[in-house]
N, C-alpha and C positions, 0 to 999 in steps of 0.2 A: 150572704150571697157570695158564690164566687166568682176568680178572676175571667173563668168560662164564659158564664154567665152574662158579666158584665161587657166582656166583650161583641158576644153574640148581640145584645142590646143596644150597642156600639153601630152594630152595622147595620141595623135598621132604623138608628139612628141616622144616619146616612144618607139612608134612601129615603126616610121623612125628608132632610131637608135638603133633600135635591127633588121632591117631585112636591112639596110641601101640601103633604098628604096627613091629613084633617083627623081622620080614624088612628094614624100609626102617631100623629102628636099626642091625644087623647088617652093611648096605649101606653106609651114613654117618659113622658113629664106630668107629676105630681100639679094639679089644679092651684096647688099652694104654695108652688116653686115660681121663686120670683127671678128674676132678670136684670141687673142694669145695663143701658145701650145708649148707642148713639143717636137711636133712632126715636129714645121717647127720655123726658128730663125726668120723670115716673116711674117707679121700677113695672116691670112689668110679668105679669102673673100666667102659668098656666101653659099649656101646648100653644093657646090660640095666641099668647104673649109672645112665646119662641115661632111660632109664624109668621108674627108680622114685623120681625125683624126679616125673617126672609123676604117679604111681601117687600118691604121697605129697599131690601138690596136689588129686589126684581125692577123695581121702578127706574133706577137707575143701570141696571145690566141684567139685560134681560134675559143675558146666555148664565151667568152665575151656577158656580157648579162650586160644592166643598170635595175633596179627595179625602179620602182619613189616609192618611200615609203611614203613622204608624200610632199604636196605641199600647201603654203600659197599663196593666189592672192589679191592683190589691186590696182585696176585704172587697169594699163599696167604692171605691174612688177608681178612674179611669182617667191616666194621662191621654191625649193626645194631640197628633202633628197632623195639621189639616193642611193642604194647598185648595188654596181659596182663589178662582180666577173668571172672570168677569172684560165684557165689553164695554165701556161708556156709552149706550146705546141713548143714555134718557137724565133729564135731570137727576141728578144727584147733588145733596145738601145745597143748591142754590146753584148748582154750576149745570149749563144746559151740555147733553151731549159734546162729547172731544172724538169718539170712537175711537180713544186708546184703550189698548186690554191691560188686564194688568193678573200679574199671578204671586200671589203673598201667603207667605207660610204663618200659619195660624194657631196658635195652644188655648190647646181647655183643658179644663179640669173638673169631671164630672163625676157627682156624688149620686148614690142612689138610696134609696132607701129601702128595705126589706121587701115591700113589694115589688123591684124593680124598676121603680118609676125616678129619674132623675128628681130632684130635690133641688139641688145647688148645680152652680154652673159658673168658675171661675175663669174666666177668658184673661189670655196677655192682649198690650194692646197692639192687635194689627193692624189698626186702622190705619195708622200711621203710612203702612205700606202701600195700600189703596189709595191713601192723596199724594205719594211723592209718586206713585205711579201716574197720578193725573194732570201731574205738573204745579200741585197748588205749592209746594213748600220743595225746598231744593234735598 
């Protein structure tokens, strides 16, 4: 595959997980691409896995939007810079609504494999930047 390619799949990458649209997950991530997250102790499998980590972030910020701000491609692998930005609209991890926003720069690392379908999926961890945004840690 190339960096073209890779790219283009990138940005509907995107727009999967800002409308967290079921068809374009199913399209994009390998059924036997696994996940680990904050949101399951499980790794978690497949488009409907990479959903319900969105699902999971919607519960708590209901506005949650990813940017891809920029993206590096070679062979199969795809660096990228997300801004990640969100309202504390609703529980999140045990803390009820604050209604602070919070806006956190975000890296992955996305492998695909011949069919174009994501495979592997290495995230830094941003989390970190979502709870000092929420006040839990200074």
């Amino acid at each position: 595959m190339n960096k073209d390619m890779c790219k283009k799949l990138m940005k509907k990458f995107e727009q999967m997980i800002n409308t967290a649209d079921e068809k374009l997950a199913e399209e994009l991530v390998d059924d036997k691409a696994s996940f680990y997250t904050p949101a399951s102790n499980e790794p978690l499998y497949g488009g409907k896995g990479y959903l319900s980590v969105v699902h999971w972030m919607r519960s708590g910020f209901s506005d949650v939007q990813w940017k891809l701000e920029e993206m590096i491609a070679e062979d199969n692998k795809v660096a990228v810079r997300w801004t990640c930005t969100g309202t504390h609209d609703g529980n999140f991890m045990g803390l009820d609504a604050t209604g602070k926003h919070f806006s956190a720069c975000i890296m992955n690392f996305y492998y695909f494999n011949e069919n174009g379908k994501i495979v592997k999926d290495i995230a830094a961890e941003g989390m970190i930047a979502i709870i000092r945004a929420l006040g839990l840690c200074p």
